[in-house]
N, C-alpha and C positions, 0 to 999 in steps of 0.2 A: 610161298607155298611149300610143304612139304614133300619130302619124295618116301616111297616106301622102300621096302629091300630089293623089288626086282627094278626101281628108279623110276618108276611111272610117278606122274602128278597127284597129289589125294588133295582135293577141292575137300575147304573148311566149310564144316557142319554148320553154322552158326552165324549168325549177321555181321558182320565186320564194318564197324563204323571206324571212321578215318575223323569226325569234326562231333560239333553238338548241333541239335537241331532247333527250328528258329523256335519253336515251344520251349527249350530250355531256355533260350536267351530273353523271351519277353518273361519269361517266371526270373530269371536271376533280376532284369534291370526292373521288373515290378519289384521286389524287393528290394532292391537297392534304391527305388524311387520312395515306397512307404518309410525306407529307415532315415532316409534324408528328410521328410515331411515332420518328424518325429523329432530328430536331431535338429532342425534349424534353429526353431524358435527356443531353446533351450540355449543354445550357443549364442544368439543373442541377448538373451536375458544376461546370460554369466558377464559377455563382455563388457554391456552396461552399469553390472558391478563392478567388473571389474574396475571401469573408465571411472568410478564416484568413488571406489577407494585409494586409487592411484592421487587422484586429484587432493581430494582430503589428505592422503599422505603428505603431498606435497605443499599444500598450503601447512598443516602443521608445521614440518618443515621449514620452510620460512619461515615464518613466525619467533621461531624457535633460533633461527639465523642472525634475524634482525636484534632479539635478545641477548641474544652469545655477544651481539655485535657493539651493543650500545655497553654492553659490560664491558669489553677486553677495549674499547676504544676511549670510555668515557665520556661517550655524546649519544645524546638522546637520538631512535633512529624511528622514525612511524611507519607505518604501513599503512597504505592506504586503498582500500577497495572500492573499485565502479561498477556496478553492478549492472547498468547497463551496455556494458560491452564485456563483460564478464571476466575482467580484469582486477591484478591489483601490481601495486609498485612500492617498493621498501627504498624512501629516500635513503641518500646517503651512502648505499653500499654500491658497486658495482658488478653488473652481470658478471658472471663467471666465464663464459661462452665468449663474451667479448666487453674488454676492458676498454675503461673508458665512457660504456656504455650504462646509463638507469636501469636496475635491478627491475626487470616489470616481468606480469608472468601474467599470459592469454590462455584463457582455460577453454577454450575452443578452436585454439591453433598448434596447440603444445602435442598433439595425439590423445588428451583426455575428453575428447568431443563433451565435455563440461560443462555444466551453465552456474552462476554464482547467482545463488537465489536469494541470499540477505546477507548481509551484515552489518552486526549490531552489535556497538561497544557503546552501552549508555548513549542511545539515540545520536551515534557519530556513525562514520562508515571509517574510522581510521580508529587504531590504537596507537598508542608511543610508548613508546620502553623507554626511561629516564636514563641516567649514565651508571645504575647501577643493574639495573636490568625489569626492574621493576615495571609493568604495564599502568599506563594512566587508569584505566576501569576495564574491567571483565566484562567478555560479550561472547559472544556464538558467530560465527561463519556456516551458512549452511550451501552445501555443492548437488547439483541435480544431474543425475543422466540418464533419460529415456524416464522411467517410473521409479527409480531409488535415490534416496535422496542421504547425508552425510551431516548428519551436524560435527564443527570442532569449535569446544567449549577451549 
């Protein structure tokens, strides 16, 4: 409160709110509930691209591993894909993560919640890279998550 010059109380003119009231707060979380209805399914569509480019990365990747691999070794390395557990394994080389261990890679355990929808190398589900790096035939890999799908030629 303020005091005048001769020190008396001068009571304010005017509404003096101390909080907000419960009408501001059901308009703020109405809002804040329309923008999250708006924003979710957007944020899962991206992450399901996300999740089919990640994977495709990865399987090129490899692929490209096992290549490198069969060149600088001189021995032929395959890879080979299961499509019903949506897996595949590059004989010959060992995981990185832990030695010792078969190169395999689980496209539904790795974080890319991925499914391996085909692979086709001339009606095999394996390719081999010879010892100079060369692949036995050309095929397609294709990776699925939620509705987008990834081919790698």
């Amino acid at each position: 409160m303020k005091r005048n010059s001769n020190n008396s109380t001068i009571k304010p003119t005017g509404l003096q709110r101390d909080g907000v009231s419960l009408i501001e707060l059901i308009v703020v979380v109405l809002i804040l509930g329309i923008m999250s209805a708006v924003a979710t399914p957007q944020y899962f569509n991206a992450m399901e691209q996300y999740r089919v480019e990640a994977a495709a990365k990865r399987v090129r990747n490899d692929l490209e591993l096992a290549q490198r691999n069969a060149k600088s070794t001189s021995v032929s390395r395959t890879v080979t894909f299961t499509i019903g557990s949506d897996s595949y394994a590059l004989s010959g080389i060992d995981d990185p993560n832990h030695p010792n261990t078969a190169y395999s890679v689980d496209l539904t355990n790795t974080g890319y919640s991925a499914a391996l929808v085909s692979a086709d190398f001339s009606a095999n589900v394996t390719v081999t890279f010879d010892r100079y790096g060369k692949p036995d035939s050309g095929g397609t890999v294709i990776i699925q998550s939620g509705s987008y799908q990834k081919t790698i030629a």
